[in-house]
N, C-alpha and C positions, 0 to 999 in steps of 0.2 A: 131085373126089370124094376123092381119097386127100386132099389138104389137111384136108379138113372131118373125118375118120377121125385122121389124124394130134392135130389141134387137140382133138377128144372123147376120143380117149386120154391125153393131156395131162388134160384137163379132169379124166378119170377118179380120177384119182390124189389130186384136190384134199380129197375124204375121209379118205386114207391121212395126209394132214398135220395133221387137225384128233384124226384119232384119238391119231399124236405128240406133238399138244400135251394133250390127255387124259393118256396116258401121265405125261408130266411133270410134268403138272399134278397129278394123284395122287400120285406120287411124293412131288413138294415137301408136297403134306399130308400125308402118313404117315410121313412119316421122321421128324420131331419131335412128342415129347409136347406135351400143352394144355399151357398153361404156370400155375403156379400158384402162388397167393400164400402166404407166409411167412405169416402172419396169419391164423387162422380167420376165415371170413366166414359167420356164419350169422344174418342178419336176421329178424327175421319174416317169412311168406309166406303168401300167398293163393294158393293152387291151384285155380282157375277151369277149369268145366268146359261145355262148354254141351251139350246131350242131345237128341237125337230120336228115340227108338227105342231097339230092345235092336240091342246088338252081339253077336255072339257071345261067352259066358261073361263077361258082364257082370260078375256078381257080384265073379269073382274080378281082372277089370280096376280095378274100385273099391276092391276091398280093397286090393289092392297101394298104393293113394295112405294106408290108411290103418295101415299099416308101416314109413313113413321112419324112419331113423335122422336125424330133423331136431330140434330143440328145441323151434320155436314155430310153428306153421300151421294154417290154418284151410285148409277143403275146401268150394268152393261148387258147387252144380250147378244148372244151372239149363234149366226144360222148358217145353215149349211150354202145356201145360195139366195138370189135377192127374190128366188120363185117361191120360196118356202111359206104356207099358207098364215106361215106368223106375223109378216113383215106385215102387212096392211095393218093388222092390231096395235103392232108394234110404233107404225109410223103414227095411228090417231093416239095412242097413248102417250105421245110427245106433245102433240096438238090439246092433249084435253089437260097437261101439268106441265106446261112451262115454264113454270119455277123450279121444275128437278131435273139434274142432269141426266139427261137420258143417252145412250151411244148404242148403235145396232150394227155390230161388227159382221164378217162373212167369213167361213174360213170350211171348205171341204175338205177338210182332213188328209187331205194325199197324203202329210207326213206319216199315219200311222194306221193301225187297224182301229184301234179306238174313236171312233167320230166322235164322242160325247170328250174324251180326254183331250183330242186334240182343239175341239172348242177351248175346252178350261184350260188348255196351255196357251192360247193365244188371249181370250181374257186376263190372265194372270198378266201376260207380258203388259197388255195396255191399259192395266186399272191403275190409277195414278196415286193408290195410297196401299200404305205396307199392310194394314188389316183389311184382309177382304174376306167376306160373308156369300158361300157358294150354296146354293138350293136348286131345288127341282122345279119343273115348269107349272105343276100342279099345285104348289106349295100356296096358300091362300094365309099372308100374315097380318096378326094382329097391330094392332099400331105399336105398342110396346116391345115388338119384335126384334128390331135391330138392338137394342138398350139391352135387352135380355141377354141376348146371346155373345155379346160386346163385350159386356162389363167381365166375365172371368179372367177374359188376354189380361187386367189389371196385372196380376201376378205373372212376373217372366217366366213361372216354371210352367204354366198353363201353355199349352202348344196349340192347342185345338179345342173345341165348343161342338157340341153335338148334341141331339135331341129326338126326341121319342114322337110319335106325330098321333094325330088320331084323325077318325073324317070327319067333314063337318056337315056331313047327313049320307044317308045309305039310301037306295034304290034298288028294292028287289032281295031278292036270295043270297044272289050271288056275293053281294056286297056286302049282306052281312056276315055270311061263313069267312070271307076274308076278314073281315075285324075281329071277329072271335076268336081268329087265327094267329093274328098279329100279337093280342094281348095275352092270350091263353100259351102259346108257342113260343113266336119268335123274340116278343120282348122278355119274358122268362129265362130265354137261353141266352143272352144278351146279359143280364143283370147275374146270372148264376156266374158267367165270363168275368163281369166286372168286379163281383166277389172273389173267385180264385184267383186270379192272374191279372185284374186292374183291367184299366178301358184303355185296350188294344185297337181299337176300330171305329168307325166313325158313320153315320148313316147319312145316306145322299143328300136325302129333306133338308137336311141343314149341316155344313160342315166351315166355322166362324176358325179361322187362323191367320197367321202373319204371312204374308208373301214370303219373307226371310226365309220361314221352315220350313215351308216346300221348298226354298232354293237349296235346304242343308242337303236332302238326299234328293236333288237333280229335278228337283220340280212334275209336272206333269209331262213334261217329256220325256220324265224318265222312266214310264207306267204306257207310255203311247200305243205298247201293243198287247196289255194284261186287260184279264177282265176283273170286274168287282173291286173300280176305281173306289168310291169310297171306304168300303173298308178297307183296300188298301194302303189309301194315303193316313188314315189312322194310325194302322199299325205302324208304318213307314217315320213318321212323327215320334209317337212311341217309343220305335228306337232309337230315335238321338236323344234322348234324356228327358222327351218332354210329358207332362200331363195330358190327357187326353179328358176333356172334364164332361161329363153323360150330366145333361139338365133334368130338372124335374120340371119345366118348364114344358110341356107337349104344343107343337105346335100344329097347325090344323094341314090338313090335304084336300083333295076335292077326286076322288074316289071316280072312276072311269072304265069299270067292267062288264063290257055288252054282253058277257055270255060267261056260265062255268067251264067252259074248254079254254076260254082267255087266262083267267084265273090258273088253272091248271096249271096251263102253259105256264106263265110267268113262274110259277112256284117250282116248274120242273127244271128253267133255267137256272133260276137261283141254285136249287141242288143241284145240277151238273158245274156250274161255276165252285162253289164252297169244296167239291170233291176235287177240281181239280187244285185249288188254294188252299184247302187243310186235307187232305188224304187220309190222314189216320182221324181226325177231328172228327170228320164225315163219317168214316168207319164206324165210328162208338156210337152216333145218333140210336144206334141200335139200341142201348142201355137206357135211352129215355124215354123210346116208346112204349108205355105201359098197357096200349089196348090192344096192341096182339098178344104180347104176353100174357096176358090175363085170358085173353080167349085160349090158347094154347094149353093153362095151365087147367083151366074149365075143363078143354077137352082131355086132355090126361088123366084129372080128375074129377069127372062127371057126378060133383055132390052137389049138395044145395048151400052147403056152409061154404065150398070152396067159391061157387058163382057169388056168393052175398060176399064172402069177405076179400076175393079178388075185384070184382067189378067195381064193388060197393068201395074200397079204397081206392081202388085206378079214381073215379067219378067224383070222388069225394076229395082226394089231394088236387085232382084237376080246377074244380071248380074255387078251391081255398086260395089256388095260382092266383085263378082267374080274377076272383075276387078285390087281392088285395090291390093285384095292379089296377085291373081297370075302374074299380070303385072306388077303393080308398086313395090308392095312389095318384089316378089320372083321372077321378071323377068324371068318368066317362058315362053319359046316361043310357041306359036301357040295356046294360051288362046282363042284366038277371035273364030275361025273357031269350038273351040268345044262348044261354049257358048247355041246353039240349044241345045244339049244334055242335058240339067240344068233339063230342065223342067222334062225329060226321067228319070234320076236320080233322083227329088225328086217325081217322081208318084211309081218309085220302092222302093225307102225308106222308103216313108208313109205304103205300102203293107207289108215290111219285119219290121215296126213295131209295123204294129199291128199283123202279126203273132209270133213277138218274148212273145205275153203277154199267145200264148199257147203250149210253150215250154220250159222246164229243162233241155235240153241237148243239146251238143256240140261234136262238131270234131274236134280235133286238131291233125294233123301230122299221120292220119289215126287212132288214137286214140279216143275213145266213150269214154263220160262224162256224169253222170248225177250232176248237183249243188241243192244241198239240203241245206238248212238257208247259204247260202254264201259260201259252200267248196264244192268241186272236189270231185268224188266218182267215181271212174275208173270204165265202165262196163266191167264185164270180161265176154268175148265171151263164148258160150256153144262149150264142146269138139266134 
């Protein structure tokens, strides 16, 4: 018995390493600016947008695309039908900027299960310049935004432009436990990736590439019935030879969660998608949760040195993550006062993955899914 005790406290600790490589792993990207070119680089762009619904303060998320400090862009959006609560916004935001080109395409998706991909495949076909700039509906950007994410395609090895997002105010609980989340977890595990094995994948918020390189591996139609478009078309890129370049550039969102069970939700989607797109990936998530471990290793060993020097390290590596990303790195303000929350955050994540290992299906945008060997299988409701 004491071996078996011995060997799990050992074992314990194997979080406390993955969190050092975190650590370092951030470090090495924050310590260096992006790096940038001598040369303006400002091409044409198509700024692709695909729509289903209102986001919160829609209006002003669109407008903001139509205040770049860029020279030459056009702005397409594109909805599911001409009913969709967007189109009214969409039609006065042509009426209130004239001077940009604006196009509000339609396109129901019949070709595939993916509504959102078969939008961004029919934008792609009808954006009229070879760089195009793809983001989410919530995405609220700076005027320097387009210039920002533009300028790396300079270099032909650059495939793709990608970026880290933060909100640009919080509302409630709920919204803060998800930013603590984000910076504390997902961008962590994100940059620990981009350390070992390079930037394989791409986040939806902002995904800046050539029309070309999506054509190399069959464009967005060739994803029409996968889930976890974006990081898909990252890694997809990836594999034809190209860079995949992660900004230090964060750009903003506008943060949209009525309740903690939305929240959930969305977080248990994501793990059921990542389980069925990396399987063994998913599997090892195990090795980096350190707060069950720690509790587990507490209860084995019911000391007082054990609770101080497991808790107290789990709390202490989390918080040093925490720290460099959201403060040093993304001078994100009011990091400190939610850093209690950490803990709150990974006792719910551990819970939501291990229920993601007994479940096939998804919500997306009031939409039911089931994924079967890796594609999208639309449930149709009974009449």
């Amino acid at each position: 018995m004491q071996v078996f005790v011995d060997v799990f406290l050992a074992a314990a600790l194997i979080p406390s390493v993955y969190y050092l490589i975190a650590i370092f792993s951030s470090w090495q990207f924050f310590k260096t600016p992006d790096p940038t070119s001598n040369a303006p680089f400002t091409p044409p762009v198509s700024n692709l947008k695909p729509i289903r619904g209102l986001d919160r303060d829609a209006y002003e998320n669109f407008a903001s695309f139509c205040r770049q400090h860029y020279p030459d862009y056009e702005l397409l959006f594109c909805v599911s039908n001409i009913d969709d609560p967007a189109v009214p916004i969409l039609e006065q935001l042509s009426r209130d900027f004239p001077q940009r080109q604006i196009r509000i395409l339609v396109e129901n998706g019949n070709g595939g299960a993916n509504d959102k991909v078969m939008k961004l495949d029919r934008l792609v076909r009808e954006a009229q310049h070879d760089i195009v700039v793809i983001n989410d509906s919530d995405v609220r950007a700076r005027p320097d935004y387009l210039a920002k994410v533009v300028a790396p395609l300079v270099d032909p090895k650059v495939g793709a432009v990608t970026c880290f997002y933060l909100p640009i105010d919080e509302e409630g609980f709920t919204e803060a436990l998800q930013n603590i989340g984000m910076l504390s977890d997902f961008f962590a595990s994100a940059l620990v990736a981009r350390q070992l094995d390079g930037v394989k994948f791409a986040l939806g918020t902002t995904i800046a590439t050539r029309r070309s390189c999506l054509e190399q591996f069959g464009g967005y139609r060739a994803i029409k019935d996968r889930p976890g478009d974006d990081l898909l078309v990252g890694r997809l890129i990836a594999e034809e030879g190209y860079e995949v370049r992660l900004l230090r550039y964060p750009i903003s969102t506008v943060p949209d969660y009525q309740s903690l069970s939305e929240l959930l939700h969305k977080r248990m989607r994501w793990q059921v998608v990542m389980r069925h797109m990396r399987p063994w990936g998913h599997l090892g998530l195990l090795l980096t949760q350190g707060l069950p471990w720690s509790l587990a290793a507490v209860a084995l060993h019911p000391t007082l040195i054990t609770a101080a020097g497991y808790l107290g390290l789990y709390f202490g590596l989390r918080c040093a993550m925490t720290w460099i990303i959201g403060i040093h790195g993304l001078k994100h303000p009011g990091v400190w006062r939610r850093m209690p929350l950490i803990a709150l955050w990974d006792a719910l994540a551990f819970l939501i993955w291990l229920a993601s290992f007994g479940s096939n299906s998804i919500r997306w945008r009031n939409q039911q899914y089931h994924i079967r060997n890796g594609v999208l299988e639309p449930v149709i409701p009974e009449p």
